[in-house]
Every structure is written in C-alpha cells, then in structure tokens.
C-alpha positions as CSV (number, residue, x, y, z in Angstrom):
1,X,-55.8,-64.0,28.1
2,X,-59.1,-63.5,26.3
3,X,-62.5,-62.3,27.6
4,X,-64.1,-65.3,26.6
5,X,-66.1,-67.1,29.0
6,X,-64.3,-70.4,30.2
7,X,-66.3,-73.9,31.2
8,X,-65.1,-74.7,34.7
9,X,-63.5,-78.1,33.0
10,X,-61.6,-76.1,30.3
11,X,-59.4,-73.0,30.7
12,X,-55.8,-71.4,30.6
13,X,-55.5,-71.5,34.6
14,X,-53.5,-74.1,36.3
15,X,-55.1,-77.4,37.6
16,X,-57.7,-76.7,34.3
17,X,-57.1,-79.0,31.4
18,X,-56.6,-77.9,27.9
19,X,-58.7,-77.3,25.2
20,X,-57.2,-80.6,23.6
21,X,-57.1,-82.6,26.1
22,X,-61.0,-82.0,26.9
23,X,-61.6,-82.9,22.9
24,X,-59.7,-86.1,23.7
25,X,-61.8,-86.5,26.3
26,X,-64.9,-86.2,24.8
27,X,-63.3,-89.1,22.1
28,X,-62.6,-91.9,24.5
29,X,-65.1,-91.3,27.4
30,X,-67.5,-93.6,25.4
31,X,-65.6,-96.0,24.2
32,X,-66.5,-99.7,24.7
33,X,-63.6,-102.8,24.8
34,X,-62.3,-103.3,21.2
35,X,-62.6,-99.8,19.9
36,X,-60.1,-98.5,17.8
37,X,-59.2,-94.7,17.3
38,X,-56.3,-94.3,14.9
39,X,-53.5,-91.4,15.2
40,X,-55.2,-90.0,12.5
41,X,-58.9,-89.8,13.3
42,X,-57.6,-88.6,16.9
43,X,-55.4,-85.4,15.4
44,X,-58.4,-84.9,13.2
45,X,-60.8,-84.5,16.4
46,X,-58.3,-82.9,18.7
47,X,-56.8,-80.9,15.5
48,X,-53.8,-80.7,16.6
49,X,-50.9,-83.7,15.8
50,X,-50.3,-86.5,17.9
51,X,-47.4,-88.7,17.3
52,X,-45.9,-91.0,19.4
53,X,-42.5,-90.4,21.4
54,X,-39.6,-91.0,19.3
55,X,-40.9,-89.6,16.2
56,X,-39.4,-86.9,14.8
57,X,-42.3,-84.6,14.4
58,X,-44.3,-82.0,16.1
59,X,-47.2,-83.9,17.1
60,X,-45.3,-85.0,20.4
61,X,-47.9,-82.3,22.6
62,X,-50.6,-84.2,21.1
63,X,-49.4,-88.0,22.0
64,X,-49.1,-86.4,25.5
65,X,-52.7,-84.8,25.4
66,X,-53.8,-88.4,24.9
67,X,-52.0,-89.5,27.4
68,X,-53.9,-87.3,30.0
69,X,-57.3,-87.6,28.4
70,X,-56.9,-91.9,29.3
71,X,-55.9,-91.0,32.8
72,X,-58.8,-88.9,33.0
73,X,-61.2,-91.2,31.3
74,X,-60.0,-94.2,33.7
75,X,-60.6,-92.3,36.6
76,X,-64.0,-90.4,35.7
77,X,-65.6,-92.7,33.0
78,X,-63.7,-96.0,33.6
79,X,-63.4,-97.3,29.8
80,X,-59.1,-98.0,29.9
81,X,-57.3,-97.3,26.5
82,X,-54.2,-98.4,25.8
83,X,-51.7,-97.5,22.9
84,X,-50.5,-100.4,20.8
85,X,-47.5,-99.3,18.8
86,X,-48.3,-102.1,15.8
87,X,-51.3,-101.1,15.2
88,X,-50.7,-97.5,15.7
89,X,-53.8,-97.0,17.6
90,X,-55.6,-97.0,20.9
91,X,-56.8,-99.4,21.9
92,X,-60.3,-99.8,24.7
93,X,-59.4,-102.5,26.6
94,X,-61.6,-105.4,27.6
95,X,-61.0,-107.2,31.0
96,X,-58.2,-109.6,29.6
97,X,-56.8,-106.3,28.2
98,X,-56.6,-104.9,31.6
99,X,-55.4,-108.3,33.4
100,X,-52.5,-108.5,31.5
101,X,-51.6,-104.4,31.6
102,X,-51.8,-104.6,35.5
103,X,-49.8,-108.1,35.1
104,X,-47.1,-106.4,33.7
105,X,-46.9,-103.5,35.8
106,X,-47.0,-105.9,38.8
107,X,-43.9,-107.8,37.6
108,X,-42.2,-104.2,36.9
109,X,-42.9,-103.3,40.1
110,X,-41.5,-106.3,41.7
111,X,-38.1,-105.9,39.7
112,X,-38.1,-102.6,40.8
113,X,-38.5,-103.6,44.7
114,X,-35.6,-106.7,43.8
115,X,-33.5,-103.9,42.8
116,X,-34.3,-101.2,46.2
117,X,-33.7,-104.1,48.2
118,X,-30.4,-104.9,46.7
119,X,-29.7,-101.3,47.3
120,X,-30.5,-100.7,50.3
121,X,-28.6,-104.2,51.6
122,X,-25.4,-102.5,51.0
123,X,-25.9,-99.1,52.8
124,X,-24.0,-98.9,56.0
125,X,-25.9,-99.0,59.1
126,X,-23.1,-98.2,61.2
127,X,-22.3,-95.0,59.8
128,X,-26.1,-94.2,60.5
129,X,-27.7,-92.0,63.3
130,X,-31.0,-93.2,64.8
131,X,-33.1,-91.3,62.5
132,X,-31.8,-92.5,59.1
133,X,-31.4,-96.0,60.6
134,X,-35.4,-95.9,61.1
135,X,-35.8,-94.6,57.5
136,X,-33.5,-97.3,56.4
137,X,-35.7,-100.1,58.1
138,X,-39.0,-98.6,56.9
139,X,-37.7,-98.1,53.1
140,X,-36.2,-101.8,53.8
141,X,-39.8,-103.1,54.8
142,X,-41.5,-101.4,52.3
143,X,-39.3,-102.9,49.7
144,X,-38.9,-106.3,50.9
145,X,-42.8,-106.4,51.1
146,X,-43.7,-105.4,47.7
147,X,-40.5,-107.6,46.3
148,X,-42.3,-110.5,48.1
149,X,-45.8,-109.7,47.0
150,X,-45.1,-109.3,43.6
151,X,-43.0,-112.8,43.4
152,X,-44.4,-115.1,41.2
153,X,-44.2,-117.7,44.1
154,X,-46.6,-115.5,46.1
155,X,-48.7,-115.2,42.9
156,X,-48.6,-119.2,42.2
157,X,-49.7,-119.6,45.6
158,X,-52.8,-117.2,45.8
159,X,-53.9,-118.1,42.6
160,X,-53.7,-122.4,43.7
161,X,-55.5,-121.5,47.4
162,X,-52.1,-122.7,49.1
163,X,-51.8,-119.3,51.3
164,X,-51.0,-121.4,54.3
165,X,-47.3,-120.3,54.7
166,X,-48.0,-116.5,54.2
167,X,-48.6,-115.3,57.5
168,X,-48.8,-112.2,59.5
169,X,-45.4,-111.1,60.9
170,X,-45.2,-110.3,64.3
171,X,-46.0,-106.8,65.1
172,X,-44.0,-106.2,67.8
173,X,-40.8,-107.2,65.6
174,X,-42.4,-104.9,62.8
175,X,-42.2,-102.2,65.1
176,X,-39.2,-102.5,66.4
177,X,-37.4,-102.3,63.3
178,X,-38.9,-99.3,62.5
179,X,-37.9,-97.7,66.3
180,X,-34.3,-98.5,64.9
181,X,-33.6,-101.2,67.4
182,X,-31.0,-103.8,66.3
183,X,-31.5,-106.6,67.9
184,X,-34.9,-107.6,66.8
C-alpha cells in the first residue's frame, strides 16, 4: 500500500470504492434522460476496458465497474442508466425508460414467486416439526403474496380503479399460519 493520501470516497480498504469506479462515477452522476456514453468514451475516462459479459476480452472488470458506478449514481444522484446491448451504450433513462425497467423486473419477480410457490406446494408438511412448519407457512405467504401482487390481474385491476375484491385478509388467520397451526 502506498503513502499517498486517500479521499474518504476512494481507497484500497474494504467498503471504499475503486479508483475506476469513482471515474465512472464522476461520468454518469450528471447525466440527463437520453444521454449516451459509448464503451469507448467510458474506457477512455475510466482508462481501463470495459466490455460487456460474454465477450472474450479483458475489459470484463471494467463492464463490472460500470455496473457499480449506476448503482451508486441511482442511489446518490438519482439519474438511472441502463445498458442497451444494440446500441452498445448506456443509456440515461427518462421516466418511460424507468416504467418499463421496473415493469419488467416486476413480471420477473412474479415468475419467480409462481415458481417458490410451486415449490413449496410439494414439500411435506408431515415430515415437518413445528419450527420448519412455521417457516414453511411464512416462506408460503411471502410467496403467494408477491405471486399475487405481481399478477397481471392485480395490475389490470389497480390501474382501471376496480380494487373492490382486493381486501385485507384476516389477521387472525394470517397469524395462525405462521404459529404453525393447521387448521386455520
């Protein structure tokens, strides 16, 4: 480790980004929806290569410098990139831009919550002690509620105003399940 004086945002110590990532950083943090920064201008600020995944090369550290530097910028500046393989470039996303990213990540999620509740129907509650058949309920709940909110039934139904089917299940049969009792 050098003598060199460190910024408290850039250093070799854990929890401290890198020198790269801070350059990335300092690239994006301004950038307004519709901005472009290509591969190459990006390696040229960060100097250092950054290819995507899936391309043989040694820019792969780079790609995943980016890749911090847009979480970082979300959460401290708020502009939200995005990479779009076609174009080969970032991308600063405007609020349709956004809409659709989280659209998509909503509908993965659901799929995702189909597929834990599929899972967890097949598990053996029998074979269970009273611990891991309260685990079992809670994961089962947890599932079933993001499956459900993440339908695109629920969706169609928020977005027309028709929300008077969804209500609030009963707490006492909420709790219950997750005591492990049975017969609820």
């Amino acid at each position: 480790m050098s003598d060199q004086a460190l910024t408290p945002d850039v250093g070799p110590f854990p929890g401290k980004m890198g020198p790269y990532t801070a350059r990335a950083i300092e690239r994006l943090k301004d950038g307004k929806p519709g901005d472009r920064v290509t591969l190459h201008e990006m390696a040229g600020c960060m100097d250092r290569p950054c290819n995507p995944v899936g391309v043989p090369s040694e820019g792969r550290l780079g790609f995943a410098n980016v890749a911090t530097a847009i979480h970082r910028v979300l959460v401290d500046h708020g502009p939200f990139w995005q990479w779009d393989r076609t174009e080969r470039a970032w991308i600063c996303q405007d609020n349709d831009g956004r809409m659709r990213e989280t659209h998509r990540r909503h509908r993965h999620i659901g799929r995702r919550a189909k597929k834990n509740v599929r899972i967890l129907v097949g598990a053996d509650r029998s074979a269970m002690d009273t611990q891991q058949r309260q685990n079992h309920s809670v994961q089962q709940v947890i599932a079933g509620t993001l499956a459900v909110a993440t339908s695109a039934s629920a969706r169609k139904k928020l977005l027309t105003g028709d929300v008077t089917h969804f209500h609030d299940p009963p707490s006492a049969k909420l709790i219950a399940l997750m005591q492990g009792q049975e017969n609820v």
